[in-house]
VOROKOL-956475 format. One record per residue (C-alpha): x, y, z. Coordinates in steps of 0.02 Angstrom, whole numbers, padded with zeros to 5 digits, always signed. Layout:
% VOROKOL-956475
XYZ
...
This chain:
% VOROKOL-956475
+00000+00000+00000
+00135+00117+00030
+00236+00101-00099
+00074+00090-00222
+00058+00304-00129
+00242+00331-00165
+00196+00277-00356
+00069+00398-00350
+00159+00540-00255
+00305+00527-00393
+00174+00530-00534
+00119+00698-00464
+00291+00757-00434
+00337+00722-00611
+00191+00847-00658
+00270+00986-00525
+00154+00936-00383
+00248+00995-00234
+00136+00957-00104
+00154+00780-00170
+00348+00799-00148
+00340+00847+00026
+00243+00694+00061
+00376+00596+00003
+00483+00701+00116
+00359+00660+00266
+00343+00498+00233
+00541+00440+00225
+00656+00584+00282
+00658+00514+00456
+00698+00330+00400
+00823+00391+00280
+00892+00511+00405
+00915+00339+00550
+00996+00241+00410
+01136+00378+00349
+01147+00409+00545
+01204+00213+00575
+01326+00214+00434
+01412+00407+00484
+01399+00393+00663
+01340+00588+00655
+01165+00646+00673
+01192+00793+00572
+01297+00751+00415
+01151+00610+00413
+01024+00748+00385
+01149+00849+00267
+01143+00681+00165
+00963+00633+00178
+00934+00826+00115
+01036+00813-00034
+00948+00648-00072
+00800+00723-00080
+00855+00876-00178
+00933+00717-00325
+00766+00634-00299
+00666+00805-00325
+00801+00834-00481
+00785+00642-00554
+00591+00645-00535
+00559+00668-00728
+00650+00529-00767
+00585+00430-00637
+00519+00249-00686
+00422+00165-00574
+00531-00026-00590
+00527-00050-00415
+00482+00037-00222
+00538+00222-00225
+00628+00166-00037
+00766+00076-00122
+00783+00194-00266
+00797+00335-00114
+00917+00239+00001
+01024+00207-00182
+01032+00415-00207
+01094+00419-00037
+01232+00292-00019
+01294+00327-00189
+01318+00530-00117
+01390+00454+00064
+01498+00344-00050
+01534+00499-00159
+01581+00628-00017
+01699+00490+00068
+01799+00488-00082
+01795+00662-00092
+01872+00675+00079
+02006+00525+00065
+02079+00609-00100
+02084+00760-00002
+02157+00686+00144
+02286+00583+00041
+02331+00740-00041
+02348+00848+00097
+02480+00715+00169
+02571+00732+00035
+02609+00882+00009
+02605+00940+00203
+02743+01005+00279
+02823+00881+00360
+02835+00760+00229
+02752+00648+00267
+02691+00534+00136
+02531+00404+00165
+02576+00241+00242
+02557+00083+00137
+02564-00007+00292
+02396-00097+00349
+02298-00023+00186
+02140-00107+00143
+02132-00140-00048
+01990-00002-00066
+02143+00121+00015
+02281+00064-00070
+02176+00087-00254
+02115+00244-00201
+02310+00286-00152
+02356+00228-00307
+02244+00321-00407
+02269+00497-00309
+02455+00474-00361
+02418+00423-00547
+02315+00607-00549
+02462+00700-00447
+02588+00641-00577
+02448+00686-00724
+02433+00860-00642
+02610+00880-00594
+02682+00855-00795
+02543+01003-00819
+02641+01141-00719
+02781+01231-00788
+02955+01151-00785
+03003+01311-00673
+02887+01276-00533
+02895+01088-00561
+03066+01077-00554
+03087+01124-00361
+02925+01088-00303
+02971+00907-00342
+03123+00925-00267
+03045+01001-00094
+02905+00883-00082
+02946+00732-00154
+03124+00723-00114
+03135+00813+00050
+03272+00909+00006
+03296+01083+00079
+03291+01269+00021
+03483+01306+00012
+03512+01131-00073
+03361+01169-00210
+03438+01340-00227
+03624+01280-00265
+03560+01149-00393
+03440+01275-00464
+03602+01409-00476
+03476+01543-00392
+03417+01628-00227
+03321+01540-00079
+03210+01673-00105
+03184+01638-00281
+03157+01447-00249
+03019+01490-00113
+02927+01592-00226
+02932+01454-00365
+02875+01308-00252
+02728+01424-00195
+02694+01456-00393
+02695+01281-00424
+02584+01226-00287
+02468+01349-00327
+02442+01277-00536
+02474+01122-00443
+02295+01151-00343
+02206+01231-00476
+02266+01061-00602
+02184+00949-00456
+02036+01066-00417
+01904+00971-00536
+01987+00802-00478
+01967+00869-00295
+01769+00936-00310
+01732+00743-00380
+01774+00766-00551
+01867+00653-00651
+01985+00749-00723
């Protein structure tokens, strides 16, 4: 019976109803919301989620097809964004460990095979974005970040100023950032 009223809700959504959307809202938001909350542990990215379910359901709704319950197609839009915005965050994580300032680089120890691909794959895009900035900036940024090497020793290689070497690693990390930014925000390249 209820899904045969989601069917009908979704029929009237697909026609701009949005009484009949907020129905649908009524009706699952706080079963959605308990599910998201048992797989983040947090109450309120849960709701976050559940919200931007919603707002993909509200979006998809013309080219809904009724082939099964509207619950599982719902609970689908929302694991596929949790799924999505964990990603999001490793990549940014793994990235942000590589290049901080201490060097430190992410362990391979104790990976699980979803980690090490992901690793693998943040480090495939790196080296994509890296060949994209200028041999200038590329030059010693590699050399500070990848090989650890210091300021003075970049600058005596390099035949120029500390200064000078500073100023190109921040260059570089900058087209660095804006090469990764679509790769970053969930893009693929």
């Amino acid at each position: 019976m209820m899904a045969d009223g989601d069917a009908e809700l979704m029929r009237r959504v697909q026609t701009g109803d949005r009484g009949a959307f907020a129905a649908i809202v009524d009706r699952h938001k706080h079963r959605l919301v308990n599910y998201l909350s048992s797989l983040t542990r947090d109450r309120d990215r849960a709701e976050e989620l559940a919200q931007d379910a919603f707002i993909r359901l509200f979006e998809s709704a013309a080219r809904y097809e009724e082939r099964g319950q509207l619950v599982p197609f719902l609970f689908r839009i929302a694991t596929n964004l949790l799924r999505s915005e964990d990603r999001k965050k490793r990549r940014r994580e793994v990235l942000l460990q590589m290049f901080s300032r201490n060097g430190h680089h992410p362990s391979e120890n104790g990976t699980s095979p979803q980690d090490e691909l992901l690793r693998k794959e943040v480090g495939l895009r790196v080296t994509e974005a890296l060949a994209g900035v200028p041999l200038r900036y590329r030059s010693p940024l590699v050399l500070r970040e990848m090989e650890g090497w210091s300021y003075r020793d970049i600058a005596s290689a390099l035949n120029c100023r500390e200064g000078t070497v500073k100023s190109r690693i921040h260059r570089g990390r900058e087209e660095l950032r804006r090469l990764l930014e679509p790769y970053w925000n969930g893009g693929r390249g």
